[in-house]
N, C-alpha and C positions, 0 to 999 in steps of 0.2 A: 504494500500500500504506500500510496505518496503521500505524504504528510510534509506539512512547513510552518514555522510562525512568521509570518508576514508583519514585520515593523518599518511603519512607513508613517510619515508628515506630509500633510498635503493640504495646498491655497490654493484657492482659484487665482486667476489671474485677468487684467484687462486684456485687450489685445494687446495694445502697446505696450505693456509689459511681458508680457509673453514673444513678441518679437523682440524685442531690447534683451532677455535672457537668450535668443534664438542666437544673437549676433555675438553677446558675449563669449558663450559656449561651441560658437561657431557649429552649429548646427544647420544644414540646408535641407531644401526640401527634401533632395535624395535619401536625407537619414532620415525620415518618418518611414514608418510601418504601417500601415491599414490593419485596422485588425476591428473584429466585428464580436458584440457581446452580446447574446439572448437571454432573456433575463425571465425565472419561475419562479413562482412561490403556488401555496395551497388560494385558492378563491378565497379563504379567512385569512390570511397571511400568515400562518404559524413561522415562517420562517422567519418572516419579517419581525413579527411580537418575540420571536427568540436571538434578538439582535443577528441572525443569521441570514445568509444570502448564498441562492442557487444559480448558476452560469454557465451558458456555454462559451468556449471563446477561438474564434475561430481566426487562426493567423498563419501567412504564409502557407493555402489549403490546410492547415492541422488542427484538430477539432480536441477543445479540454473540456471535460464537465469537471467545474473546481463548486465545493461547496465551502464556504467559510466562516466561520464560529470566532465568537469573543473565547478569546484566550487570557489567561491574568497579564501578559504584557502584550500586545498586538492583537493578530486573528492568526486561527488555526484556520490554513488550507487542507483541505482533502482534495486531490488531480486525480483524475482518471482520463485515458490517453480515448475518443472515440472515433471512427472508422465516420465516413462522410455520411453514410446511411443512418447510422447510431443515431448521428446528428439530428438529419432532417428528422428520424421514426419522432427521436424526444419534442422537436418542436412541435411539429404537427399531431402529435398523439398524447404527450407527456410521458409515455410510457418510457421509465428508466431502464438500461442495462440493470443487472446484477454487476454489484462491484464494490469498492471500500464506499463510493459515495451512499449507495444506496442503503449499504451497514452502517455508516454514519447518520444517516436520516433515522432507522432504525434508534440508533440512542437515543437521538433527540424526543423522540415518541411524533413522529411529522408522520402522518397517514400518505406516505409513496404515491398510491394511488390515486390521490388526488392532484397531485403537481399541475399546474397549466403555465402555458406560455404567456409570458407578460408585454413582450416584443423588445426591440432590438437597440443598440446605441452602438454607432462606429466612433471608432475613435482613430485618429492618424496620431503614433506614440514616437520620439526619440527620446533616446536614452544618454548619457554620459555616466561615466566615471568620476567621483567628486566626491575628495575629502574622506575614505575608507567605506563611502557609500555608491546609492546610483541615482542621477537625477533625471527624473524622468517630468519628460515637455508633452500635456495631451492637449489635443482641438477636437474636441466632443460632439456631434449630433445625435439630438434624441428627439423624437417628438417635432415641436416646435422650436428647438433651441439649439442653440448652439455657445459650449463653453470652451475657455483654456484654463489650463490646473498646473502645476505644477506640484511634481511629488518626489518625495526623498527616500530610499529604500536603505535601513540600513540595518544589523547586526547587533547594536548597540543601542539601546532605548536614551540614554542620559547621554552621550555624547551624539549621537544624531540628532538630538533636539538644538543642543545648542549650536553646532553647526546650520542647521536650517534657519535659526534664528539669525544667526548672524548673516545669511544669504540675503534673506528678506530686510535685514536691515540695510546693509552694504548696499541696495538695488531701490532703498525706499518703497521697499512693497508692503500695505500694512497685511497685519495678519488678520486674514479673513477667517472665522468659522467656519470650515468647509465639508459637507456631510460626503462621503462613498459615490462612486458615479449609482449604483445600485438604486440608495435611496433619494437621490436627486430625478432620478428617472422617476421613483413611482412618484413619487410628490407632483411632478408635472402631469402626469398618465392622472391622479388623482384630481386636479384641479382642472383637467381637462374632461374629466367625467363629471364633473359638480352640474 
C-alpha cells in the first residue's frame, strides 16, 4: 500500500503575483504540467464532514485514486496506481477498484457504495526546488473560476513554515487563508447550486 504524510503551506495568489514568482523562479510556460482532478464524496459528504477528500488525478495519461485524511501533522495520503478504464468505470459509475483506498474508506466507516462524482478542476502545476522543500506554482479552473496558489511541500513542519513565511514576506504577499483546491471547488459547486 502507498501511504504518505503530505506537509504542505499554501496562499492563493493574485495574478501578478503569481507571475512576479513565475519570473523570479524562472519558470516558463514549458515547465507547467496539465494535470486534471475528479473530485467524490458520499451525496451526504461523509468525506467531507470527516475532514477527508476523494480524487482522481490524472497527469501525463496516468491515472491516481489518492484518498486523504487529517493526520496529527499534515494529511495522510492513500495512492492507488489506476488503468484509464479504472478511471472512467469510477467517474461515470462511482464504483471503486478493491485496493488500500477502498480498505481505507472501510476504517473511516464511508458507505463505498455510495461514492459519486463531484466533477472536475484542471490545474497547469510547476514545481521548483527551494530551501530543502518544493515550490509549487498552480493556475486552477473549476466551475466558474479561475485561481493561482502557490504551495510549499516540505519534510519539516517548523522549518517549512518559516521558510514560506519569509517567501511571502520577501515578495510582499500577504498571507491569505487559503482552504484545499478540494474544498474550494465544493464551496463554488455549493453556491452554484443555492
Amino acid at each position: 500500500m502507498s501511504q504518505e504524510i503530505e506537509i504542505e503551506f499554501k496562499n492563493l495568489l493574485t495574478k501578478n503575483e503569481f507571475n512576479q514568482l513565475k519570473k523570479v523562479f524562472q519558470i516558463d510556460e514549458d515547465d507547467f504540467i496539465l494535470q486534471e482532478n475528479h473530485y467524490f464524496d458520499t451525496p451526504q459528504f461523509s468525506l467531507k464532514e470527516l475532514g477527508a477528500a476523494l480524487r482522481i488525478r490524472k497527469k501525463k495519461n496516468q491515472f491516481v485514486l489518492t484518498l486523504k485524511e487529517p493526520a496529527k501533522i499534515g494529511l495522510l495520503e492513500t495512492h492507488q496506481a489506476l488503468t484509464n478504464d479504472e478511471a472512467q468505470t469510477i467517474i461515470t459509475s462511482g464504483i471503486l477498484p478493491e485496493g488500500p483506498v477502498v480498505a481505507q474508506l472501510h476504517k473511516l466507516e464511508v458507505a463505498v457504495q455510495t461514492i459519486t462524482y463531484f466533477g472536475s478542476l484542471t490545474t497547469s502545476r510547476a514545481e521548483k526546488n527551494y530551501k530543502n522543500g518544493l515550490i509549487v506554482l498552480d493556475h486552477s479552473r473549476y466551475l466558474n473560476i479561475e485561481d493561482y496558489e502557490l504551495e510549499y511541500e516540505v519534510q519539516d513542519e517548523e522549518k517549512g513554515k518559516a521558510a514560506f513565511h519569509q517567501l511571502l514576506n520577501e515578495f510582499s504577499i500577504p498571507v491569505r487563508q487559503t482552504k484545499n483546491k478540494i474544498r474550494r471547488f465544493y464551496e463554488q459547486k455549493y453556491k452554484e447550486a443555492r
